[in-house]
N, C-alpha and C positions, 0 to 999 in steps of 0.2 A: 645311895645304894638301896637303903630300903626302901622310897618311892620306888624307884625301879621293882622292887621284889613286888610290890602290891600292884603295878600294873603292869605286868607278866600275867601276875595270877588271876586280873578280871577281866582279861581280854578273854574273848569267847571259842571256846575251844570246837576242832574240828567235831562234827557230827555225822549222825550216818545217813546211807540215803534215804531221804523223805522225811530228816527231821530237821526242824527250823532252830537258828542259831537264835543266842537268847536277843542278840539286837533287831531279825527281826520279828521274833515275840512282844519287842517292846513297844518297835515302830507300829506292830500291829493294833495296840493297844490301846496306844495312842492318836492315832488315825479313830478309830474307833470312839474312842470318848472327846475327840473333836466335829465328828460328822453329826454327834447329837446335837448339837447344838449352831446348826447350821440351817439357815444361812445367819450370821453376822459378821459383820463389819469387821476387819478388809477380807474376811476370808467366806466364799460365796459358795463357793465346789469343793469336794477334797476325794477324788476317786481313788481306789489303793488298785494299781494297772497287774503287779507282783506281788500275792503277799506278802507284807512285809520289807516289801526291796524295793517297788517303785509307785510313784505315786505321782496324781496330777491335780493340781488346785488351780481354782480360779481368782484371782485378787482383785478388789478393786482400789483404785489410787486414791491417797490418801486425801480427803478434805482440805481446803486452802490450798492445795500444792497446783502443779501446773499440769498433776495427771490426774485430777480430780474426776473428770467422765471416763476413763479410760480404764477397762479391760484385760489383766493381764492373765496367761494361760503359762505356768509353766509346768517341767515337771523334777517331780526331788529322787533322788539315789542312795539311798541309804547302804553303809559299807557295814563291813563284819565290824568296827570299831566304835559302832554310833554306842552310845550317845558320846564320846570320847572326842570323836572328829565331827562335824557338823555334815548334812549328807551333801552330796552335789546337788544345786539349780543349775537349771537348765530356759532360758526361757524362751517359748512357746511361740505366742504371739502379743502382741505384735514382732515383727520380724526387728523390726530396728530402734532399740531406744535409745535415745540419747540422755544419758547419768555417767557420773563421773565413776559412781560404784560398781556398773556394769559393766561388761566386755562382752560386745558380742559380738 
């Protein structure tokens, strides 16, 4: 019951219009102090589409692996919950991968 009472209480509460809930202040933040330091390795682009709410990177495949040239675009959706819930991917292009982790 007490965790419960404590994440009640840091879920982010409604706001009025034109102000941004603190997740995404956060995401914005953070987008932010990751675009400094770009380009590196896997992550090449990082545009924020919505402040705060939607965003698009570009990745590239990891070294050794069998998408090692390869190009990935997708885009992230961060909810009223982050950083609680992880935000949705969505991935971009290429249209068809084949991973066991993915579903597309």
């Amino acid at each position: 019951y007490h965790q419960r009472s404590l994440w009640v209480a840091s879920k982010p509460m409604a706001t009025a219009s034109g102000a941004r809930s603190q997740a995404e202040q956060r995401a914005h933040r953070e987008c932010q102090k990751i675009q400094q330091g770009l380009p590196r390795q896997p992550i090449m682009n990082l545009d924020e589409l919505e402040q705060g709410r939607k965003f698009q990177a570009e990745l590239m495949g990891p070294e050794g692996s069998p998408f090692e040239a390869a190009c990935f675009s997708l885009t992230l959706e961060i909810g009223d919950e982050y950083p609680f819930m992880p935000p949705g991917v969505r991935f971009l292009c290429p249209e068809r991968i084949i991973h066991p982790n993915i579903c597309a």
